[in-house]
C-alpha positions as CSV (number, residue, x, y, z in Angstrom):
1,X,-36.5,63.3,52.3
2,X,-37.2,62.3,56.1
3,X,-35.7,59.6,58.0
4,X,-37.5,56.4,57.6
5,X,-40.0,54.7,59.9
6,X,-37.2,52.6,61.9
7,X,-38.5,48.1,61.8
8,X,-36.5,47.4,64.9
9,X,-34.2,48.4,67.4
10,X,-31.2,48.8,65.1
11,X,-33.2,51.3,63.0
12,X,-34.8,52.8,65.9
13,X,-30.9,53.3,67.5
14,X,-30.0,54.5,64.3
15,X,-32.6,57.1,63.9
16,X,-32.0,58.2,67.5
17,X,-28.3,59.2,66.5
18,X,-29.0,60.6,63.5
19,X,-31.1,63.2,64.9
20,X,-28.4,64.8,67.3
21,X,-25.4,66.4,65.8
22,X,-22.5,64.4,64.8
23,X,-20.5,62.8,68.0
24,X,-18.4,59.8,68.9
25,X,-19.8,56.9,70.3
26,X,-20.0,53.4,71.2
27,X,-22.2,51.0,68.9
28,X,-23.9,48.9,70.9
29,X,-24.6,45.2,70.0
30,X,-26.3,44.8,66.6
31,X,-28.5,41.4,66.8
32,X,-30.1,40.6,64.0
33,X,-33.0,38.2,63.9
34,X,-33.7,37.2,60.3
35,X,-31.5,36.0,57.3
36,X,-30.1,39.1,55.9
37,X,-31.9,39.4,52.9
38,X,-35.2,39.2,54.5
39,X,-33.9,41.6,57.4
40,X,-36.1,44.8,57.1
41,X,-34.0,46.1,60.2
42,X,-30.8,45.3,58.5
43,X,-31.7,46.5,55.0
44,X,-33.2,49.3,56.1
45,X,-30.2,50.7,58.4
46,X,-27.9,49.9,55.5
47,X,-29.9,51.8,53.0
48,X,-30.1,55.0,55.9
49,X,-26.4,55.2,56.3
50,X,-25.7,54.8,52.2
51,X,-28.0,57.9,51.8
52,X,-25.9,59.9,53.6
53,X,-23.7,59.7,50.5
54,X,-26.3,60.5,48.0
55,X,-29.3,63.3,49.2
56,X,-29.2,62.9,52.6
57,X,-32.4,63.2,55.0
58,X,-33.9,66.3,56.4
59,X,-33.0,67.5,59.9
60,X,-29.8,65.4,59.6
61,X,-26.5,67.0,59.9
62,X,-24.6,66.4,56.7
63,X,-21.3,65.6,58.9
64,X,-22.6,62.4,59.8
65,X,-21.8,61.1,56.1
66,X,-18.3,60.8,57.3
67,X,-18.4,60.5,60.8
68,X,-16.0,57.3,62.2
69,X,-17.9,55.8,64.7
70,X,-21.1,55.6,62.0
71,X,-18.6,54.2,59.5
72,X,-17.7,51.4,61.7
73,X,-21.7,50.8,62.3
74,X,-22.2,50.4,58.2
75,X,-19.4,48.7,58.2
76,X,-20.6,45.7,60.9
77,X,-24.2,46.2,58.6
78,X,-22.2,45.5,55.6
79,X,-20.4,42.6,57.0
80,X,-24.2,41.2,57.3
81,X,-25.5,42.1,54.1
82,X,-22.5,40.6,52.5
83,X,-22.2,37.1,53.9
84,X,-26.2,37.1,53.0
85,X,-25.1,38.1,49.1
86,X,-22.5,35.3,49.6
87,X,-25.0,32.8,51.2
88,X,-27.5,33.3,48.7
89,X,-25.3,33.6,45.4
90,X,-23.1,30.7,44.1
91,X,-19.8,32.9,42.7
92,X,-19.3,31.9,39.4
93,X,-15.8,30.6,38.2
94,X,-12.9,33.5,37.3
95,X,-12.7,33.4,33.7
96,X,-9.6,34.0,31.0
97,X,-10.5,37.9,29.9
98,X,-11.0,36.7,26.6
99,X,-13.8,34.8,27.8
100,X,-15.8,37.5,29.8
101,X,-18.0,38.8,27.6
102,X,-19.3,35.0,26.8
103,X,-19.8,34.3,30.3
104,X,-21.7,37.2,31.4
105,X,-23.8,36.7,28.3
106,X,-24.4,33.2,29.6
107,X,-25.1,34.2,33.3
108,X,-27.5,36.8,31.5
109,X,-29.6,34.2,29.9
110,X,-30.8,31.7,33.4
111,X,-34.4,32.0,33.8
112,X,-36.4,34.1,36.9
113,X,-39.9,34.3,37.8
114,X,-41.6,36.2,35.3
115,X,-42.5,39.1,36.4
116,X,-42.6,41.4,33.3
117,X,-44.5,39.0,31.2
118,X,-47.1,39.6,34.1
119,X,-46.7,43.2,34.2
120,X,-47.5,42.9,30.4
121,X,-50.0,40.5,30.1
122,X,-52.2,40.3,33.4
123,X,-51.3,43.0,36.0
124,X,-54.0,45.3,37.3
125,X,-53.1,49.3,37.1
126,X,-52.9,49.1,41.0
127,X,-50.1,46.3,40.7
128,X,-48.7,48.3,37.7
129,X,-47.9,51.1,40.7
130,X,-47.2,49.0,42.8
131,X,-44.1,47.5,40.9
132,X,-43.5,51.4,39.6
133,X,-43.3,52.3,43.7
134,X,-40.5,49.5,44.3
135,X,-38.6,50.6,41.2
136,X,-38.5,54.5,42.6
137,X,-36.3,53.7,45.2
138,X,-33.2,53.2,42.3
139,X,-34.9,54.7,39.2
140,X,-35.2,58.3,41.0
141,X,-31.5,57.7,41.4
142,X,-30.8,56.1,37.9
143,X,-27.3,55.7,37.5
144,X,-25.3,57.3,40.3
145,X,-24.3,54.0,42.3
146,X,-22.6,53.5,39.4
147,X,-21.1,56.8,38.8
148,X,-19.0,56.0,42.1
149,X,-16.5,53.8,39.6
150,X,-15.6,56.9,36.9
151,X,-12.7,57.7,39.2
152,X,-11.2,54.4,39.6
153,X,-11.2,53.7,36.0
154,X,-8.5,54.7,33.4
155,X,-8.1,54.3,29.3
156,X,-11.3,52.6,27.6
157,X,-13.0,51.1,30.1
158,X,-13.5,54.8,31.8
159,X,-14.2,56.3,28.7
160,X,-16.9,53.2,28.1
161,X,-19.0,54.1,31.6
162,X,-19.2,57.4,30.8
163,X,-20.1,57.2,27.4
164,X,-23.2,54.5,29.5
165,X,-23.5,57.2,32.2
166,X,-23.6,60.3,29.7
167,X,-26.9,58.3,28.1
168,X,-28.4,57.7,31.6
169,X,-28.2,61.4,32.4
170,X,-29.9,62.8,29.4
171,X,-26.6,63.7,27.3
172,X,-26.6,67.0,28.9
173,X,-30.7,68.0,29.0
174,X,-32.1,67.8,32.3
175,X,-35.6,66.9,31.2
176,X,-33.9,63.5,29.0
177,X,-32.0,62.4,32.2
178,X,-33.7,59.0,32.9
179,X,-34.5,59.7,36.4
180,X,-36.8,62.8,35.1
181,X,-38.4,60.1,32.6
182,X,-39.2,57.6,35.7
183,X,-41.1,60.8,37.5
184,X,-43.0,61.1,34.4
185,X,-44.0,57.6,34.3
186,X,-45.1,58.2,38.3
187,X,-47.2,61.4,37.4
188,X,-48.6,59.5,34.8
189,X,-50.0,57.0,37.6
190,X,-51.3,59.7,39.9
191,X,-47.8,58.7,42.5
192,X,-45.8,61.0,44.2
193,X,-42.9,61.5,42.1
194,X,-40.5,63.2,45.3
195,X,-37.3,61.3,46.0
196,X,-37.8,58.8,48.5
197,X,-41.6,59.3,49.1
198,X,-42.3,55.3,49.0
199,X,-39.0,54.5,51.1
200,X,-41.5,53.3,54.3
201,X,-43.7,51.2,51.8
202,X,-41.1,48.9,50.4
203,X,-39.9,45.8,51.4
204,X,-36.6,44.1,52.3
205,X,-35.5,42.7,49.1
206,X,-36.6,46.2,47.1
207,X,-33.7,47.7,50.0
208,X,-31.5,44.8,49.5
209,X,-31.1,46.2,45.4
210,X,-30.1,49.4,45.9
211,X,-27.7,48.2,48.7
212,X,-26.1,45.9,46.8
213,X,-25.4,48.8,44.0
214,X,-23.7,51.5,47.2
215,X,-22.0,48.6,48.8
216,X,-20.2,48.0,45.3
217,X,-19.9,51.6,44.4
218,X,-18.7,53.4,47.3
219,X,-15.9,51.0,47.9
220,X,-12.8,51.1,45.3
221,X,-12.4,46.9,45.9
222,X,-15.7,46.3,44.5
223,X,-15.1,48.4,41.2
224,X,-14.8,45.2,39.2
225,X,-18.1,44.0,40.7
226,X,-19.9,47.4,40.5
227,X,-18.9,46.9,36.5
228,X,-21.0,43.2,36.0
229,X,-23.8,44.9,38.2
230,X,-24.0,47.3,35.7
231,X,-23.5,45.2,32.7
232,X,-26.1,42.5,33.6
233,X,-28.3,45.4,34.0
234,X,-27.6,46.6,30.7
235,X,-28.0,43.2,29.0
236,X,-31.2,41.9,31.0
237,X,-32.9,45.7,30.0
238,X,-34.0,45.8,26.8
239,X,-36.7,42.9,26.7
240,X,-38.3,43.6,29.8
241,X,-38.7,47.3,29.0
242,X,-40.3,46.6,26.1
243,X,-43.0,44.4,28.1
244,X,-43.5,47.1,30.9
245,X,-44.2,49.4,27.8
246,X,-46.8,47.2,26.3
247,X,-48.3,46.4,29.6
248,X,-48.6,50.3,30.7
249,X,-49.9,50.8,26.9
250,X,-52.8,48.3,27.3
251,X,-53.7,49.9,30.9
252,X,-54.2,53.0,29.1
253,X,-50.8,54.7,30.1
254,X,-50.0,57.2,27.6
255,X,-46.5,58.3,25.5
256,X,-45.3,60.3,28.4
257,X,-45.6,57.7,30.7
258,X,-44.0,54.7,28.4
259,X,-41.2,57.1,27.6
260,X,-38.9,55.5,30.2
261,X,-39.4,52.1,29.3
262,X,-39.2,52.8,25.4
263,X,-36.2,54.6,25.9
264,X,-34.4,51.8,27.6
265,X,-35.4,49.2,24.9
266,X,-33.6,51.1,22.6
267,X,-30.9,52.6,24.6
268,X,-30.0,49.5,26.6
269,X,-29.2,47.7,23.4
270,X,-26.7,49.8,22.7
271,X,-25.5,49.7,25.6
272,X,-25.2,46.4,26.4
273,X,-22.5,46.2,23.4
274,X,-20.4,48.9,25.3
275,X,-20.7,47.6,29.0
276,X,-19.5,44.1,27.7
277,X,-16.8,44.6,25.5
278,X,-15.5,48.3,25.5
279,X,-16.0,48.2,29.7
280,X,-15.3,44.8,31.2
281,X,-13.6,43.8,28.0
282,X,-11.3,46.3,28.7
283,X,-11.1,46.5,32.3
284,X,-11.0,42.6,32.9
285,X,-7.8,42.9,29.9
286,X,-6.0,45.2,32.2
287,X,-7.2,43.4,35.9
288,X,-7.4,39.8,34.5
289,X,-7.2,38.6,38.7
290,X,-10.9,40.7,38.7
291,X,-12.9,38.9,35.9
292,X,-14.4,36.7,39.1
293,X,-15.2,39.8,40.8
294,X,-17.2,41.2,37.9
295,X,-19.0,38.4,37.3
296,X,-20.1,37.7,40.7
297,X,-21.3,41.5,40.6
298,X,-23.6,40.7,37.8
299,X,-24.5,37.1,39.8
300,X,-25.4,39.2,42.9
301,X,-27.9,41.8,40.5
302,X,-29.4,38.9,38.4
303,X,-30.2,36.8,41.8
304,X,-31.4,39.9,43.3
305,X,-33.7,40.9,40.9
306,X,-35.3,37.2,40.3
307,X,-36.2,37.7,44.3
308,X,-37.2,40.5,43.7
309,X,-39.5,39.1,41.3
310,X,-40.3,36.0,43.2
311,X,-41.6,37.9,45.9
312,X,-43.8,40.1,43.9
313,X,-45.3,37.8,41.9
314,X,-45.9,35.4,45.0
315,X,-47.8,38.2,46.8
316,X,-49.8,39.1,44.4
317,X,-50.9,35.6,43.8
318,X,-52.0,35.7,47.6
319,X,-54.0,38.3,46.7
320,X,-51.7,40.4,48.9
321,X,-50.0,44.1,48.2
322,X,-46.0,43.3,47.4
323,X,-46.0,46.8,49.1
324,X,-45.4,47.1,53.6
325,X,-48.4,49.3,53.3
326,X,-51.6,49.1,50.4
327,X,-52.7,52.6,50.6
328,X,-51.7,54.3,47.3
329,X,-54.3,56.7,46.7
330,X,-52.6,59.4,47.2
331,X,-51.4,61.1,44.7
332,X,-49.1,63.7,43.4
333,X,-48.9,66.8,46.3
């Protein structure tokens, strides 16, 4: 994958240092003009340095994932992005651990914009790939921000995210690992199925997802929040899966490209048993000061994805692309 197109100076600084080989220097003065959220500069820069810890870009020097004076840039770009998270998401009450389970069941169950009852009833097959482009930039990733907290886990909480995690990847075949279903579902809609090949097309908010998952997984004080990202994932899948299905089915999408969607019905309902009870269960029994954390994790990805979903729908309404660019017609290389 190449660098992105910077969207203002940050980005454009960024992309400057990226391309020389890893040095000191001196950030200069982030300003940042929007609400963080909406901050394509912002979100954008963030998501940059966090793929230095997954694939990396081409031409970049693979040093740079650990160089100091970058770290202290994410750092100041995650400072941003987290007073926005904090701004735009109430953080729910710390619970007793014996309560967990009921109150991310309950935080699971709030109303958002209703994107996949569009998606099944109404969408076009040109919003259909449109919404398949947004969801590329995490699904062709599926499950490693996550995979960051198998480390700082012990007992059954550890053994419950990677019995989760073991699903995600395909239970040890390549061609089952969810990410490989995704790039089926994208040849199936004549996209390009390469890692990262939409990164320039999508919007802030789409950026602001997959940040929120990194920020939580790379850093060992968010493990209990990286945990209720996950699980409000896992219990907000299985219904919405099963409309995406239906609604590729009716605009003549065929087996191979449902298979992603009718896998998670079925898989996420399991799942959401084991990230509740055998995974925060057990973690919030043995860190009961954490239960607040892991329940604002799952506050930030529910209010992340009904923007998400907000925004879509309310460009698409317009008559608008949700998409920075509308060309899609091109399809697989």
């Amino acid at each position: 994958m190449r660098l992105p197109a910077p969207r203002g100076p940050i980005t454009a600084w960024l992309t400057e240092v990226l391309a020389r080989p890893p040095h000191a220097f001196a950030c200069p003065p982030l300003r940042f003009a929007e609400p963080p959220l909406d901050d394509e500069d912002l979100q954008l820069a963030l998501f940059t340095c966090y793929e230095l810890h997954y694939r990396g870009f081409a031409g970049v020097d693979d040093r740079w994932e650990w160089n100091p004076s970058l770290l202290g840039v994410r750092e100041t770009l995650e400072r941003r992005f987290g007073d926005g998270l904090a701004a735009a998401v109430p953080r729910p009450p710390a619970v007793p651990p014996a309560h967990l389970c009921r109150a991310l069941t309950g935080l699971a169950t709030a109303d958002g914009p209703p994107l996949a009852a569009f998606l099944q009833q109404n969408a076009d097959l040109e919003q259909f790939r449109e919404f398949v482009v947004h969801r590329s930039i995490y699904h062709l990733k599926e499950a490693d921000p996550h995979t960051w907290a198998v480390p700082r886990l012990h007992g059954r909480a550890k053994a419950a995210l990677v019995e989760i995690q073991a699903d995600e990847y395909g239970g040890g075949r390549p061609e089952r690992m969810h990410s490989e279903l995704f790039r089926a579902t994208m040849r199936g809609l004549d996209l390009d199925d390469s890692y990262g090949a939409y990164l320039d097309r999508v919007p802030a908010v789409t950026l602001a997802i997959g940040n929120a998952m990194s920020m939580f997984g790379l850093h060992r004080r968010h493990r209990g929040a990286l945990l209720g990202h996950l699980a409000a994932l896992e219990t907000t899948s299985s219904v919405p899966n099963l409309k995406y299905s239906r609604g590729l089915r009716r605009l003549g999408g065929d087996a191979a490209a449902r298979r992603f969607y009718d896998e998670h019905v079925q898989a996420d309902a399991v799942h959401e048993q084991i990230a509740l009870h055998d995974m925060c269960g057990s973690f919030a029994a043995a860190h009961p000061s954490l239960t607040g954390d892991i329940l604002y994790g799952a506050a930030c990805a529910l209010a992340l994805d009904r923007m998400f979903a907000g925004y879509v729908l309310n460009r698409w309404r317009d008559g608008a692309t949700s998409l920075r660019e509308a060309d899609l017609a091109v399809g697989c290389p």
